[in-house]
C-alpha positions, -999 to 999 in steps of 0.1 A, spaced: 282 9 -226 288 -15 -197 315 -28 -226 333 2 -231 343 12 -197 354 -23 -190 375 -16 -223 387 17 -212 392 2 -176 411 -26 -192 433 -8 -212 447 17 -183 454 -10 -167 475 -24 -196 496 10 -195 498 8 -159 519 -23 -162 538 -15 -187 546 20 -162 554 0 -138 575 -20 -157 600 8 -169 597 21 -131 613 -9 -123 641 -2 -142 648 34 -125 665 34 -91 647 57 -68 645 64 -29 614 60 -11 606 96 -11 613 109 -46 584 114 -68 589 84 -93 596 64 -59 559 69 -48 543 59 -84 562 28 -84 548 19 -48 516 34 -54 515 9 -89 528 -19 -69 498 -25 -49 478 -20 -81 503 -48 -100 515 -70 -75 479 -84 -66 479 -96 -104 514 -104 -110 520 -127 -82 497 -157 -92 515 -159 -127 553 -156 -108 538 -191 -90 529 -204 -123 556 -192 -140 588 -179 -116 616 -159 -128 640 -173 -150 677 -168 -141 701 -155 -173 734 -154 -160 741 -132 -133 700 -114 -132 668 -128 -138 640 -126 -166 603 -121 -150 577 -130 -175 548 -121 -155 546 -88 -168 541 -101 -199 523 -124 -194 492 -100 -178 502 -78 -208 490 -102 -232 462 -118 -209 449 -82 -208 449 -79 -248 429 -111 -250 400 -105 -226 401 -65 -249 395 -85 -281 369 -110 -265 349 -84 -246 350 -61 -282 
């Protein structure tokens, strides 16, 4: 029981980032719609994301940068799924 919501828990979360990683993508203004969700999924994200952009920072690819991060929690997210199944 206990198990399954952490599960369920678990696995919004993992949609969450990946939401908040195509919302990053979108330019918005502050007061749009999409705008809100992002910063309303930042301060879900960020919390997470930012230990793992100390451990592992941006990389730069010519002219913009790669973040990691995001998959990074992606996959830690899949692992503590499989191990709590």
């Amino acid at each position: 029981m206990v198990a399954d919501l952490l599960v369920t828990a678990l696995q919004i979360l993992f949609y969450a980032v990946f939401a908040w990683v195509i919302l990053s993508w979108i330019p918005t203004t502050s007061d749009h719609p999409v705008g809100r969700l992002s910063r309303g999924l930042d301060r879900l994200i960020l919390p997470l994301i930012s230990p793992i952009r100390r451990v592992i920072p941006p990389l730069r690819l010519g002219g913009g940068l790669l973040d990691l991060s995001p998959i990074v929690l992606l996959i830690a997210i899949q692992i503590v799924v499989g191990i709590v199944r």
